[in-house]
PDB file as gemmi writes it, atoms N, CA and C in Angstrom:
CRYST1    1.000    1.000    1.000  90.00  90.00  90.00 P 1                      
ATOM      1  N   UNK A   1      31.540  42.395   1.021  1.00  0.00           N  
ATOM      2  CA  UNK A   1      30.297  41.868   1.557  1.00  0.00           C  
ATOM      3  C   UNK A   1      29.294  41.738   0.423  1.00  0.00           C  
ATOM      4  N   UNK A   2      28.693  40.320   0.443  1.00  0.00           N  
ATOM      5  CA  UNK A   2      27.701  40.316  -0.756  1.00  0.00           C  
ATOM      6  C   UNK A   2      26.778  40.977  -0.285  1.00  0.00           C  
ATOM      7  N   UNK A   3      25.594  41.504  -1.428  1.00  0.00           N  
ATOM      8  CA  UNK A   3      24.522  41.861  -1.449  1.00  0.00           C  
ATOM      9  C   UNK A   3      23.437  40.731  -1.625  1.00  0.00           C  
ATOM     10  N   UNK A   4      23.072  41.160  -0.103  1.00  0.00           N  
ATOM     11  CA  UNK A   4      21.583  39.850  -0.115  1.00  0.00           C  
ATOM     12  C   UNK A   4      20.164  40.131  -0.738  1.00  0.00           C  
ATOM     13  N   UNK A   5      19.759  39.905  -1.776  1.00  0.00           N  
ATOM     14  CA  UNK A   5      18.518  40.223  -2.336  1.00  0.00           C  
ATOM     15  C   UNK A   5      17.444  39.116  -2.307  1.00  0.00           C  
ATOM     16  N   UNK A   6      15.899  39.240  -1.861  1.00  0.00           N  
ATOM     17  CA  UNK A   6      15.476  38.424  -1.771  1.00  0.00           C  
ATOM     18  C   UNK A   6      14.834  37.696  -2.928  1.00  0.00           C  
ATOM     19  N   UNK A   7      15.094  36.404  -2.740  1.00  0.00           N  
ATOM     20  CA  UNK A   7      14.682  36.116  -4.361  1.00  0.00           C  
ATOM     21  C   UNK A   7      13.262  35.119  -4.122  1.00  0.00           C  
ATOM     22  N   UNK A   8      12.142  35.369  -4.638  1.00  0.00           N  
ATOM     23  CA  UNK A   8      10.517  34.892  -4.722  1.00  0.00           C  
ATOM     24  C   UNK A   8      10.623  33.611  -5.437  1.00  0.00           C  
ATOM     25  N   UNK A   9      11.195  32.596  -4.882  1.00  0.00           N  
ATOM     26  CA  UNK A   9      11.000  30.730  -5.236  1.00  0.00           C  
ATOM     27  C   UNK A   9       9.730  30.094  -4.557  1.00  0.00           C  
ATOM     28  N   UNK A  10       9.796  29.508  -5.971  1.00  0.00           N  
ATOM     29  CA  UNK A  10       8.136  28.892  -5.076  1.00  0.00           C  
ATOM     30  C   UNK A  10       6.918  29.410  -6.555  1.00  0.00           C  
ATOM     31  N   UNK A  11       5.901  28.946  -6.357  1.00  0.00           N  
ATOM     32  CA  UNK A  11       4.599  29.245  -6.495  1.00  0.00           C  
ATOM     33  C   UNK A  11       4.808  30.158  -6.896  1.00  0.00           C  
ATOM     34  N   UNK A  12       3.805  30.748  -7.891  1.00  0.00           N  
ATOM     35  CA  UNK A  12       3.450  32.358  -8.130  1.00  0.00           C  
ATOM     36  C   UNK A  12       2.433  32.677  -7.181  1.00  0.00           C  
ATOM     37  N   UNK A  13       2.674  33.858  -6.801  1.00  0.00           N  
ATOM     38  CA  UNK A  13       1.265  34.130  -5.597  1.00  0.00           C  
ATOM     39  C   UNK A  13      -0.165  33.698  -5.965  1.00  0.00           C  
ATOM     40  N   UNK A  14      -0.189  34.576  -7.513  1.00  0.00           N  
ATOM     41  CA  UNK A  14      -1.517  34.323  -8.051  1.00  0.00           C  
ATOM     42  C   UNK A  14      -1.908  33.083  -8.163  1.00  0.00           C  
ATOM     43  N   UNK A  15      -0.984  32.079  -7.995  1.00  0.00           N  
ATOM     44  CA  UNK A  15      -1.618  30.388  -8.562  1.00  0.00           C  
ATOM     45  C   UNK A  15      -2.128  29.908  -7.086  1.00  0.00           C  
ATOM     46  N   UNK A  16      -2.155  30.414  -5.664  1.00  0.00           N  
ATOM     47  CA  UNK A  16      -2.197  29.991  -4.815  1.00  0.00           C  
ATOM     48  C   UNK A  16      -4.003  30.049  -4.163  1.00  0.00           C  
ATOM     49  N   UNK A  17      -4.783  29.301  -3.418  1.00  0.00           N  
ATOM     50  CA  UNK A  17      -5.834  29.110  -3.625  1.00  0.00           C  
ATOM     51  C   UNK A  17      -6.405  30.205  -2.571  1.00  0.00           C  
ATOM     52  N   UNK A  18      -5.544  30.832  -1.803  1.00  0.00           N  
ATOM     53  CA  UNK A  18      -6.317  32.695  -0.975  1.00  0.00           C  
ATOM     54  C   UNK A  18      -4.603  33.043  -1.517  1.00  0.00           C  
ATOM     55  N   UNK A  19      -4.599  34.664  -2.165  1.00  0.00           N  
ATOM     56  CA  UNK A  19      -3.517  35.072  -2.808  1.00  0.00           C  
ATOM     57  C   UNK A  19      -3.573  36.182  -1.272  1.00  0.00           C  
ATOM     58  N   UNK A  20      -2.772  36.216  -1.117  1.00  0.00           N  
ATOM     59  CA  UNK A  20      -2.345  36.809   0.519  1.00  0.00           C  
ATOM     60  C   UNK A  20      -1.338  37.817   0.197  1.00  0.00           C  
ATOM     61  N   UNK A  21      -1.603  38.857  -1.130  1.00  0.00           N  
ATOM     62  CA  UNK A  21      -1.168  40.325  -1.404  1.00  0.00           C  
ATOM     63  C   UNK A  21      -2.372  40.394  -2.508  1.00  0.00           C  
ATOM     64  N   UNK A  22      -2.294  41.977  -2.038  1.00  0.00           N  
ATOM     65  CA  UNK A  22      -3.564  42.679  -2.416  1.00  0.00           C  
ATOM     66  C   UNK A  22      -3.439  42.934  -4.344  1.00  0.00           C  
ATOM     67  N   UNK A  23      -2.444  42.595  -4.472  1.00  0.00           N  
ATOM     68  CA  UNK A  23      -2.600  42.346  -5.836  1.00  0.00           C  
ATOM     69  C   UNK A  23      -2.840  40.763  -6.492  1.00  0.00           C  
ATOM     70  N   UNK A  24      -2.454  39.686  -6.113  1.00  0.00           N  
ATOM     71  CA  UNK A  24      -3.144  38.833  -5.949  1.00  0.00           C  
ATOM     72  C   UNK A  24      -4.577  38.802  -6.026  1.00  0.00           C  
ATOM     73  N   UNK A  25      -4.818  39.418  -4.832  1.00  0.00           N  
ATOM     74  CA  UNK A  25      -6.604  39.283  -4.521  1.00  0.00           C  
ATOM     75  C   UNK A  25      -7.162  39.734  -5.836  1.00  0.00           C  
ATOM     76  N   UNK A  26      -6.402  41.072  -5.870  1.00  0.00           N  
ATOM     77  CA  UNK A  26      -7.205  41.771  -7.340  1.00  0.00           C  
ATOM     78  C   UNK A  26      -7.246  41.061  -8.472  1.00  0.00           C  
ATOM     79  N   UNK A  27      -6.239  40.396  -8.556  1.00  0.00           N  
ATOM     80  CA  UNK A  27      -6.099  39.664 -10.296  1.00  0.00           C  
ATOM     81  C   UNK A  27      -6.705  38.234  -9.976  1.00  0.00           C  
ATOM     82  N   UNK A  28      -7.129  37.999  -8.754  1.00  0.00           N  
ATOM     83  CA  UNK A  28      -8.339  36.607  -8.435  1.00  0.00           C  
ATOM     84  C   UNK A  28      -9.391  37.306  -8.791  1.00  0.00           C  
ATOM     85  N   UNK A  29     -10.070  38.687  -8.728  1.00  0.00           N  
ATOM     86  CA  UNK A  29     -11.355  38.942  -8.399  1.00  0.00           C  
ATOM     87  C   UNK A  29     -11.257  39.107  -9.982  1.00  0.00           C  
ATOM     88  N   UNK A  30     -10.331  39.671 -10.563  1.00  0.00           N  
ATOM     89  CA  UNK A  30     -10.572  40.178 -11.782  1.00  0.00           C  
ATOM     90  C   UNK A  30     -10.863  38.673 -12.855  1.00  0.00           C  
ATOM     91  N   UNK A  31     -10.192  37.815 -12.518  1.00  0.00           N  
ATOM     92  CA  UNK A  31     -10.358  36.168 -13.444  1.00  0.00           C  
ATOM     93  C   UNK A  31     -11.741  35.511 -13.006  1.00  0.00           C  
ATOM     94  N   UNK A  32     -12.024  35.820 -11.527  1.00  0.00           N  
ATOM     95  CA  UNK A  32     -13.733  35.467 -11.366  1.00  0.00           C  
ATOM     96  C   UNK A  32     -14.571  36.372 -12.369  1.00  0.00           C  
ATOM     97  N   UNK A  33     -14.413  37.218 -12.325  1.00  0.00           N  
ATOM     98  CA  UNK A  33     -15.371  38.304 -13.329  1.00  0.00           C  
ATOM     99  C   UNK A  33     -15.372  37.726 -14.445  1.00  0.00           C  
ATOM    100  N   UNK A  34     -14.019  37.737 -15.098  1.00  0.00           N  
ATOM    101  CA  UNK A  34     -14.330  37.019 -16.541  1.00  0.00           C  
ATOM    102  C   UNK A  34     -14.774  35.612 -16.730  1.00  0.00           C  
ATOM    103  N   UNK A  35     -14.511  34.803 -15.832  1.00  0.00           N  
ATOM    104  CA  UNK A  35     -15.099  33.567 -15.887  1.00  0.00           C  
ATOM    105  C   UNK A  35     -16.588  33.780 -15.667  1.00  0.00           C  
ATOM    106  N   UNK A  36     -17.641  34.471 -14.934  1.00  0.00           N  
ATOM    107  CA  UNK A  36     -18.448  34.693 -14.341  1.00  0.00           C  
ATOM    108  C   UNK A  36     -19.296  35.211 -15.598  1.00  0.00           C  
ATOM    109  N   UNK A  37     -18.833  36.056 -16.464  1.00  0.00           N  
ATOM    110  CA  UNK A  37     -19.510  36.949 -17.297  1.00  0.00           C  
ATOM    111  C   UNK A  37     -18.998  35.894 -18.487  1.00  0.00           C  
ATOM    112  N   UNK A  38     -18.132  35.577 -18.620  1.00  0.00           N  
ATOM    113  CA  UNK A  38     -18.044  34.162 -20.419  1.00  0.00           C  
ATOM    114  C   UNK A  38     -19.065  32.896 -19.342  1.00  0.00           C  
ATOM    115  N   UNK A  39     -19.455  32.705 -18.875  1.00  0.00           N  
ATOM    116  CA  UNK A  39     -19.965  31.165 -18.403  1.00  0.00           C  
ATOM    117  C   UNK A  39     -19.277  30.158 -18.179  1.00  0.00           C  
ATOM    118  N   UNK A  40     -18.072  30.898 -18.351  1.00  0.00           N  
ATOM    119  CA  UNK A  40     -17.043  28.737 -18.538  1.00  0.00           C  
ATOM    120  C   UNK A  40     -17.333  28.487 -17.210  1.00  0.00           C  
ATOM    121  N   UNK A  41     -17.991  27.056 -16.901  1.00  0.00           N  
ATOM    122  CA  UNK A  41     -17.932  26.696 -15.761  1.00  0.00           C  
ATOM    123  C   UNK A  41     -16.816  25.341 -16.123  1.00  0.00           C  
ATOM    124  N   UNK A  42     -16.050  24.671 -15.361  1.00  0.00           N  
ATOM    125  CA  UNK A  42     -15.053  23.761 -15.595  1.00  0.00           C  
ATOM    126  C   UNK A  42     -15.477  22.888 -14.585  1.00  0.00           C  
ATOM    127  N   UNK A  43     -16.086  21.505 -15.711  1.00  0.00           N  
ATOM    128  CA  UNK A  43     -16.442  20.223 -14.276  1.00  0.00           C  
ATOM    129  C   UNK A  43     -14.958  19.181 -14.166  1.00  0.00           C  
ATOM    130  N   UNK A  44     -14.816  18.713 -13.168  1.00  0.00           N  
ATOM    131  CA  UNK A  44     -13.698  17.748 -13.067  1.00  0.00           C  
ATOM    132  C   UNK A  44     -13.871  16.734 -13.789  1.00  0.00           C  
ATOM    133  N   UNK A  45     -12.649  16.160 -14.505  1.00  0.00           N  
ATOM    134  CA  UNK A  45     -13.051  14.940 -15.367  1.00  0.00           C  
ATOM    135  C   UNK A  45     -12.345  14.015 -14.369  1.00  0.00           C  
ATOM    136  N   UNK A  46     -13.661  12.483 -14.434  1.00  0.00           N  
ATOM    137  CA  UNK A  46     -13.397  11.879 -13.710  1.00  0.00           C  
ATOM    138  C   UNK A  46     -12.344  11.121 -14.174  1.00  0.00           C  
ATOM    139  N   UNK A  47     -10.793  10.328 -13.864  1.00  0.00           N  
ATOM    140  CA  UNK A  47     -10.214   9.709 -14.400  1.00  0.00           C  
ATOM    141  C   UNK A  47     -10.521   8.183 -14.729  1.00  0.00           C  
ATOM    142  N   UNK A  48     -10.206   7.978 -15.996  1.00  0.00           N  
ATOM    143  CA  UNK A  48     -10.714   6.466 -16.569  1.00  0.00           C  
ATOM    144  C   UNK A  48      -9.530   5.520 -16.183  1.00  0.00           C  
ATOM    145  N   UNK A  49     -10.292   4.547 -15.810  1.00  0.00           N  
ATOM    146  CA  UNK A  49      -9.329   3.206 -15.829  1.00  0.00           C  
ATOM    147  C   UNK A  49      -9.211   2.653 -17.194  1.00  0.00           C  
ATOM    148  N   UNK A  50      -7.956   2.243 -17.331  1.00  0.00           N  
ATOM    149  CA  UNK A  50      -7.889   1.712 -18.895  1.00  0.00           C  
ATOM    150  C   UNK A  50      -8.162  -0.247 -18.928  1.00  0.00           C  
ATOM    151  N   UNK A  51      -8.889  -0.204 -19.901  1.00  0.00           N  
ATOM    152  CA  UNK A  51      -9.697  -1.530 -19.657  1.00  0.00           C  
ATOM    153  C   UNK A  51      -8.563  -2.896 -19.649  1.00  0.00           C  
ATOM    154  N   UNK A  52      -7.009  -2.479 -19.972  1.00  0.00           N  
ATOM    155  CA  UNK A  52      -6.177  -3.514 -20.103  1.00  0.00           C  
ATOM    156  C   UNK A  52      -5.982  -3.843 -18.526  1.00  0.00           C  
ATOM    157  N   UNK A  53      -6.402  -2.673 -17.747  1.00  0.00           N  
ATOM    158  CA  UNK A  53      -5.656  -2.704 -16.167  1.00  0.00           C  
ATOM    159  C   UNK A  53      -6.999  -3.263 -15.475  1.00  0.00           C  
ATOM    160  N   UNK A  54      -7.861  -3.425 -16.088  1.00  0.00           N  
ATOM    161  CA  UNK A  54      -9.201  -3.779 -15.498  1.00  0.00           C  
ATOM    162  C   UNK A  54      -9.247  -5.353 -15.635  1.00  0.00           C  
ATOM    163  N   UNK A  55      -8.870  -5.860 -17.614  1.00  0.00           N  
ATOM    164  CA  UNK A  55      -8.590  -6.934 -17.438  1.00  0.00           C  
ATOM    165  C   UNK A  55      -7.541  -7.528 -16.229  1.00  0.00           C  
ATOM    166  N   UNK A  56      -6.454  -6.934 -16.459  1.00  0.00           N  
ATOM    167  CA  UNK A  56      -5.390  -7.603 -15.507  1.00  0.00           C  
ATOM    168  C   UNK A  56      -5.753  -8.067 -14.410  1.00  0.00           C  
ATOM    169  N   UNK A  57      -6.456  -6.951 -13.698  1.00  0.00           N  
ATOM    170  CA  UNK A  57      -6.691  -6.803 -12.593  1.00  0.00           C  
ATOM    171  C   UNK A  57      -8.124  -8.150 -11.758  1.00  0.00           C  
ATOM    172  N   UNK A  58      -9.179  -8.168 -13.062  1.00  0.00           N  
ATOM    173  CA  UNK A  58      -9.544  -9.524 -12.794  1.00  0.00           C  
ATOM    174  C   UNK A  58      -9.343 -10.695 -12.987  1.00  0.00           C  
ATOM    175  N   UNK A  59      -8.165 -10.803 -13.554  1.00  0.00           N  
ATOM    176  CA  UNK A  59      -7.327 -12.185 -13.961  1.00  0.00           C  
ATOM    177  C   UNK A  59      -6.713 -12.314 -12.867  1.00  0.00           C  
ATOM    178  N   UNK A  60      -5.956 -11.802 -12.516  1.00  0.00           N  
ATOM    179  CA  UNK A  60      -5.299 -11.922 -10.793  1.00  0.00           C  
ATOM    180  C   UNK A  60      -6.172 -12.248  -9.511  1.00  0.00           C  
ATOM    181  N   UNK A  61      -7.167 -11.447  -9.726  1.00  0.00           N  
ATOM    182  CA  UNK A  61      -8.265 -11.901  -8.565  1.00  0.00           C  
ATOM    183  C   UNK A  61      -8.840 -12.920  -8.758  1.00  0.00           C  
ATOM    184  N   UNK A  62      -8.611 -13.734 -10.264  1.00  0.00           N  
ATOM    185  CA  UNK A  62      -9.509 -15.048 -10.342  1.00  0.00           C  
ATOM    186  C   UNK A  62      -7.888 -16.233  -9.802  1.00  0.00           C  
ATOM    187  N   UNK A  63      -7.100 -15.764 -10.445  1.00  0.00           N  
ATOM    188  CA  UNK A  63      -6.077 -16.311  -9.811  1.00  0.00           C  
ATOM    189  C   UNK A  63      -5.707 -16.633  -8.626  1.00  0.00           C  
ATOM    190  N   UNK A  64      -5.976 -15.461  -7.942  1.00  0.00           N  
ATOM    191  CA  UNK A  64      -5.744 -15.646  -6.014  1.00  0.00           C  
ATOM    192  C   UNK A  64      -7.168 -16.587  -5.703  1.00  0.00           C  
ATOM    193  N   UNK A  65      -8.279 -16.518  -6.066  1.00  0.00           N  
ATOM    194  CA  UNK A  65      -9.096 -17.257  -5.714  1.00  0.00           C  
ATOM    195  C   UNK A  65      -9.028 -18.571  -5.873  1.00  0.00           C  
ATOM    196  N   UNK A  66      -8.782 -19.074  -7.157  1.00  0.00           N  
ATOM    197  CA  UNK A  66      -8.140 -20.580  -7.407  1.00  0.00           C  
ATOM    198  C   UNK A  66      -7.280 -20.968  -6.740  1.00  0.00           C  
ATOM    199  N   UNK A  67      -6.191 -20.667  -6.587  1.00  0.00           N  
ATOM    200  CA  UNK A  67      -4.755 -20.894  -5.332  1.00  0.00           C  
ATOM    201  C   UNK A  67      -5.413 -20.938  -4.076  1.00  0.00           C  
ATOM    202  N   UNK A  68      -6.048 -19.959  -3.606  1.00  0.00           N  
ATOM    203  CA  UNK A  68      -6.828 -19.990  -1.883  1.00  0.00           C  
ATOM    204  C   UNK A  68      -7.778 -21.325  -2.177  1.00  0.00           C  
ATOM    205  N   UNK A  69      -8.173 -21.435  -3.070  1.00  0.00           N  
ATOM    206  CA  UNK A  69      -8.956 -22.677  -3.364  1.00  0.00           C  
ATOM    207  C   UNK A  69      -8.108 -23.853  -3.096  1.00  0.00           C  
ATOM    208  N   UNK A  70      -7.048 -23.860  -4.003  1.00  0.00           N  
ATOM    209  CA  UNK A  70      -6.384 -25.189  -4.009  1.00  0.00           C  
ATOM    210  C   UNK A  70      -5.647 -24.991  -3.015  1.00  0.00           C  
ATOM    211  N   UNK A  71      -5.339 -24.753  -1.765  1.00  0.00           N  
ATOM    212  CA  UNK A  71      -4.139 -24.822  -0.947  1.00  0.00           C  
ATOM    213  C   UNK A  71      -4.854 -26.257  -0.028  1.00  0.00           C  
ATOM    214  N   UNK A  72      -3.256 -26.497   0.107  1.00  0.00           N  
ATOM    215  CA  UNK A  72      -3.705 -27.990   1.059  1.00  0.00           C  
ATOM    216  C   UNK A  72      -3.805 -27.005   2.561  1.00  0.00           C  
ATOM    217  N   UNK A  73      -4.745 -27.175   3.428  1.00  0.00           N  
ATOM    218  CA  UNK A  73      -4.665 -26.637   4.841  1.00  0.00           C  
ATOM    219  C   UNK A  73      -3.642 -27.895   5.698  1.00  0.00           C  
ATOM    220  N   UNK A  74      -2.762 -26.702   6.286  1.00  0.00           N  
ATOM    221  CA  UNK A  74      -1.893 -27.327   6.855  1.00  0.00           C  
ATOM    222  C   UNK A  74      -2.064 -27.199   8.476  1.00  0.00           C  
ATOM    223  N   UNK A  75      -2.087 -28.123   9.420  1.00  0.00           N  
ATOM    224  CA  UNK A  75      -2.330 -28.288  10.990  1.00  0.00           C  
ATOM    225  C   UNK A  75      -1.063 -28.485  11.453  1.00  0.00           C  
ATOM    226  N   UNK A  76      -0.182 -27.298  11.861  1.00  0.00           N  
ATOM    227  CA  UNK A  76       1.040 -27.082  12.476  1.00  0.00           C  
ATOM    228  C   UNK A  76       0.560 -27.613  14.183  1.00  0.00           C  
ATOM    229  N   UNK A  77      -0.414 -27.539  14.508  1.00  0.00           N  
ATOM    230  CA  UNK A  77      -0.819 -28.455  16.082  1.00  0.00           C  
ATOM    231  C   UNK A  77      -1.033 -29.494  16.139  1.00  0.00           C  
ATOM    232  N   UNK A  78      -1.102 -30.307  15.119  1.00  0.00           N  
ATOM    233  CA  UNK A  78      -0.761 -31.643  15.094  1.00  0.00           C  
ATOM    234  C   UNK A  78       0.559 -32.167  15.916  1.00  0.00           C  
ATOM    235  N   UNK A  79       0.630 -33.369  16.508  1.00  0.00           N  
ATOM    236  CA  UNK A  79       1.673 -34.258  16.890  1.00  0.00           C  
ATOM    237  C   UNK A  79       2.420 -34.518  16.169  1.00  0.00           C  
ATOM    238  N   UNK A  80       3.873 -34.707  16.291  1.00  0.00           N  
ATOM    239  CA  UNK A  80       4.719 -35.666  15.065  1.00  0.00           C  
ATOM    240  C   UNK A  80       4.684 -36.577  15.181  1.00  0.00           C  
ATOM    241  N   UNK A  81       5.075 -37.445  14.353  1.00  0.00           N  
ATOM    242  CA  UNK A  81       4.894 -38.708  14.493  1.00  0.00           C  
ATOM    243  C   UNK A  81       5.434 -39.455  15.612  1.00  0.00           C  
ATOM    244  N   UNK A  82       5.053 -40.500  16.382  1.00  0.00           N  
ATOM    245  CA  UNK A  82       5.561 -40.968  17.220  1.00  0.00           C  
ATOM    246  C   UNK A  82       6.691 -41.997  17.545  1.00  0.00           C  
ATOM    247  N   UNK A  83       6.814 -42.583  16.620  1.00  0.00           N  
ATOM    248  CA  UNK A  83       8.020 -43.548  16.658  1.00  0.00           C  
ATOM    249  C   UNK A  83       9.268 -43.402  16.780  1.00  0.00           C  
ATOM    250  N   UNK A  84       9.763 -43.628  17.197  1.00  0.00           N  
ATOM    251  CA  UNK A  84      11.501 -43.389  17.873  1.00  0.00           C  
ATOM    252  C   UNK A  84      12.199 -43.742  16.679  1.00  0.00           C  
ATOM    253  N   UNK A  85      13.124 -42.848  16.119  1.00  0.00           N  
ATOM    254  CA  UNK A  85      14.022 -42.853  14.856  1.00  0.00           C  
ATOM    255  C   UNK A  85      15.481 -43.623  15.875  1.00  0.00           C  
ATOM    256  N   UNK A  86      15.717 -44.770  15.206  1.00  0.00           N  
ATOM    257  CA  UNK A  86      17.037 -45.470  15.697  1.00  0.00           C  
ATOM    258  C   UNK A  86      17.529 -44.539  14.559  1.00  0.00           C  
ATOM    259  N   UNK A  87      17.815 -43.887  13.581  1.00  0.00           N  
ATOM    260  CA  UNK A  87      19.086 -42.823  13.329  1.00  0.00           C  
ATOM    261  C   UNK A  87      19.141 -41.771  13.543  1.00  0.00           C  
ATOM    262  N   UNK A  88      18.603 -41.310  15.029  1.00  0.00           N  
ATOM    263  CA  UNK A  88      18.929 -40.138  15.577  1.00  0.00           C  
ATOM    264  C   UNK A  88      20.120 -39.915  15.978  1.00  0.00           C  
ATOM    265  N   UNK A  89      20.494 -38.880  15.762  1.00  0.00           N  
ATOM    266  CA  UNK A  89      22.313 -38.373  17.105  1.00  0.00           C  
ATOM    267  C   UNK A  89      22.000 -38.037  18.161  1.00  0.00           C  
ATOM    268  N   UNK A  90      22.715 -37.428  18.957  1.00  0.00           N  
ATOM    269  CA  UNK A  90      22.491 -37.471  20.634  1.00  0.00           C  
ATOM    270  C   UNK A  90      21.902 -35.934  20.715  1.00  0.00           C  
ATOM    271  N   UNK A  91      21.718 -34.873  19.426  1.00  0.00           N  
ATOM    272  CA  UNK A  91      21.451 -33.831  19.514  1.00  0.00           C  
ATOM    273  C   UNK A  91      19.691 -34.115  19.120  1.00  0.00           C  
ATOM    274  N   UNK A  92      19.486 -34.520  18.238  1.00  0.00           N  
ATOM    275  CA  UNK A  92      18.173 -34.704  17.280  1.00  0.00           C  
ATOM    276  C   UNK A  92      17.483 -35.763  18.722  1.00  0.00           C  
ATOM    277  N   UNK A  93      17.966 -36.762  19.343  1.00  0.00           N  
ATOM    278  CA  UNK A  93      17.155 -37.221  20.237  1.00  0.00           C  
ATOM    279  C   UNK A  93      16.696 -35.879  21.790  1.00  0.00           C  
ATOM    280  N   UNK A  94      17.852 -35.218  21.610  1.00  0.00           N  
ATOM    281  CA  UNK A  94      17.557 -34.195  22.889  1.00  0.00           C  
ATOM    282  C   UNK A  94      16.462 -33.141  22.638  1.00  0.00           C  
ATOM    283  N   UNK A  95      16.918 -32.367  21.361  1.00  0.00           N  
ATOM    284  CA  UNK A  95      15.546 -31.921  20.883  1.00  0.00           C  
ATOM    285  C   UNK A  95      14.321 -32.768  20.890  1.00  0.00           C  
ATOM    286  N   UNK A  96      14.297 -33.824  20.174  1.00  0.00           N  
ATOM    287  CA  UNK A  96      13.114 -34.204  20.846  1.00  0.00           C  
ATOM    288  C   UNK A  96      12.140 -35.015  21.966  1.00  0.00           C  
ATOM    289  N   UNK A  97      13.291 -35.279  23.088  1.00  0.00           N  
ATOM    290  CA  UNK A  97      13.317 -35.204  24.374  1.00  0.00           C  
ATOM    291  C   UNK A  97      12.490 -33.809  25.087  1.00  0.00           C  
ATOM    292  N   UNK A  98      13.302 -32.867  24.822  1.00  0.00           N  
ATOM    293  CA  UNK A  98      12.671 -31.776  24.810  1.00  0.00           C  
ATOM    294  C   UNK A  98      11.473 -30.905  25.079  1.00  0.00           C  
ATOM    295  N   UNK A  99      10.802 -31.849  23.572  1.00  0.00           N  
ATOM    296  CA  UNK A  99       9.614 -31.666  22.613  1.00  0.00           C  
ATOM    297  C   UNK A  99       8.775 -32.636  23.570  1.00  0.00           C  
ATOM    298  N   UNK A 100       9.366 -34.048  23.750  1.00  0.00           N  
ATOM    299  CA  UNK A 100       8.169 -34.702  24.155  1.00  0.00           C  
ATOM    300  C   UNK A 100       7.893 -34.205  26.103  1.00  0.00           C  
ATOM    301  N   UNK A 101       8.966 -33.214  26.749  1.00  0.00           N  
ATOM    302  CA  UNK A 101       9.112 -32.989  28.297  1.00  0.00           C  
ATOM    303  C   UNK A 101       7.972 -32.073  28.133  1.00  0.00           C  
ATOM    304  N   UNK A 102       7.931 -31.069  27.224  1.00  0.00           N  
ATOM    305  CA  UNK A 102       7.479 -29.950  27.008  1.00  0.00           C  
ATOM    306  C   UNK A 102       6.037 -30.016  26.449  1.00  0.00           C  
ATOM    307  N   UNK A 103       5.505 -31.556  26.045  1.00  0.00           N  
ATOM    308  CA  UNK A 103       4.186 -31.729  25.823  1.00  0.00           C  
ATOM    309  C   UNK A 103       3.677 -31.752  24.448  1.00  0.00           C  
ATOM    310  N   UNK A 104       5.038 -31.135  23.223  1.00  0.00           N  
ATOM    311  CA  UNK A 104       4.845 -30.767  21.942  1.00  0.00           C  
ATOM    312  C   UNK A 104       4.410 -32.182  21.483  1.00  0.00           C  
ATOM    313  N   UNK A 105       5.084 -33.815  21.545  1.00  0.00           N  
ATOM    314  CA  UNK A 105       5.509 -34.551  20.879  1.00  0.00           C  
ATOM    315  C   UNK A 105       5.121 -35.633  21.581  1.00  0.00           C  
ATOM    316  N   UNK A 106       4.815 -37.135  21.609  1.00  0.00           N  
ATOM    317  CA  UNK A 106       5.201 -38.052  22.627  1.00  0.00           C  
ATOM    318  C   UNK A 106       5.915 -38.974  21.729  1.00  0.00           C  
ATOM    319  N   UNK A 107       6.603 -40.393  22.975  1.00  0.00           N  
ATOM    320  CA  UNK A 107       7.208 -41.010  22.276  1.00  0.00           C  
ATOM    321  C   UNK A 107       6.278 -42.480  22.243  1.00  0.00           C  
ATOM    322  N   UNK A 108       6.373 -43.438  21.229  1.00  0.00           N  
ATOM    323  CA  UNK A 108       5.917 -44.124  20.868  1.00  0.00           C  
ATOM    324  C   UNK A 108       5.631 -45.383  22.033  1.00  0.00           C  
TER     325      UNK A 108                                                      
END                                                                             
């Protein structure tokens, strides 16, 4: 029969932000003290954008704006055209038989 020993994976207690054993607590209270009594106060540094990703980033947005600019607007509710194709097959006229029963289309 093996011997089951428990093994502590994970985190160190002390790195955890409430240390939930009393030695923990102690070696938190004891690193406030010294921080408290040296002054280090530690401000967050804000992270920088790097100015190549800034360029990029407004070259693309001038890009999407030009394209939304130039797009032809397209009217999918428009009618098709109306004239009766003499080279339809008996399938392409039923579809749009269909189309014109159904109100999509009329015929010429």
């Amino acid at each position: 029969m093996a011997l089951q020993l428990p093994l502590r994976l994970g985190k160190p207690v002390w790195n955890t932000k409430r240390p939930t054993t009393r030695r923990g607590r102690a070696f938190r209270a004891h690193i406030a003290a010294v921080v408290k009594a040296v002054g280090l106060r530690v401000e967050p540094v804000a992270k920088s954008i790097p100015q190549w990703w800034k360029d990029a980033q407004s070259r693309a947005r001038a890009f999407r704006q030009a394209v939304r600019a130039d797009l032809i607007e397209l009217d999918f509710a428009k009618q098709l055209p109306t004239e009766k194709k003499e080279g339809m097959n008996a399938y392409r006229r039923m579809v749009w038989q269909n189309r014109v029963n159904r109100g999509e289309a009329a015929w010429a």
